[in-house]
C-alpha positions in Angstrom: 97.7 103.0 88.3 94.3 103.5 90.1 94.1 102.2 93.7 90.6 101.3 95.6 89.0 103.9 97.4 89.6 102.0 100.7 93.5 102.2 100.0 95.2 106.0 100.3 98.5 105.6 98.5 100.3 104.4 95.4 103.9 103.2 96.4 106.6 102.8 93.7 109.0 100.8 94.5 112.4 101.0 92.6 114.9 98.0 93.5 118.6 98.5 92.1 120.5 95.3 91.6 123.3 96.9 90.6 123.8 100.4 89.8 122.4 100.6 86.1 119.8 97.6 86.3 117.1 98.4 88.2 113.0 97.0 88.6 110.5 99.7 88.8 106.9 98.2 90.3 104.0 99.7 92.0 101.6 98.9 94.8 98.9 100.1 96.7 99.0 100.5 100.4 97.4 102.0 103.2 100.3 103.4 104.8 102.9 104.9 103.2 106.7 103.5 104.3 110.2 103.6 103.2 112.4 101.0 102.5 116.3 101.3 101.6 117.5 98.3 102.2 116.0 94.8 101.3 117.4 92.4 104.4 115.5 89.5 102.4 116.7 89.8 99.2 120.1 91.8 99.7 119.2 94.5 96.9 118.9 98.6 97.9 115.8 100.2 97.0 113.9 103.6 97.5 110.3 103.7 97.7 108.4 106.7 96.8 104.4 107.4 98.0 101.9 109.4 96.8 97.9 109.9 97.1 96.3 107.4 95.0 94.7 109.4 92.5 98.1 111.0 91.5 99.9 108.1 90.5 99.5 108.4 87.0 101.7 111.5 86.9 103.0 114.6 89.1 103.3 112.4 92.2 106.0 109.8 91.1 108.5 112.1 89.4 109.3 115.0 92.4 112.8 116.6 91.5 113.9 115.8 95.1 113.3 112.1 95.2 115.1 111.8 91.5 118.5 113.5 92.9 118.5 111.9 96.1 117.8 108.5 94.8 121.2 107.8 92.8 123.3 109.3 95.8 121.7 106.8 98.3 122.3 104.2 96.0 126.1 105.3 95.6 126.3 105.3 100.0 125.3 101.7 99.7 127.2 100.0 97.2 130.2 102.0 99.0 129.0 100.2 102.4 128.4 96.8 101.2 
């Protein structure tokens, strides 16, 4: 995904609605946040940012963020 020059990150956005279906998207944003919990729609989600122009790879796949994903995903369905 290729973001305008104006805008500085690529944010993928993965929203579990339970713990094996999940919706993968992608934006592009000026400032990179993170969400973890969707008040609105009641679903958990981890967000993951990177510079825009490394979106379509080594950004979106760091070891860390795919091990620490499934563990804060296990936390919430334990706290809902």
């Amino acid at each position: 995904m290729r973001c305008p020059a104006m805008v500085t990150y690529c944010m993928t956005t993965r929203t579990y609605y339970t713990p094996i279906k999940m919706k993968v998207s992608k934006s592009c944003v000026p400032s990179c946040f993170e969400t973890v919990y969707d008040g609105y729609s009641k679903h958990a989600s981890t967000t993951v940012c990177c510079q825009y122009d490394l979106c379509n790879g080594a950004g979106l796949n760091a070891p860390g963020t795919l091990t620490l994903a499934p563990i804060l995903l296990a936390t919430f369905w334990g706290l809902l």
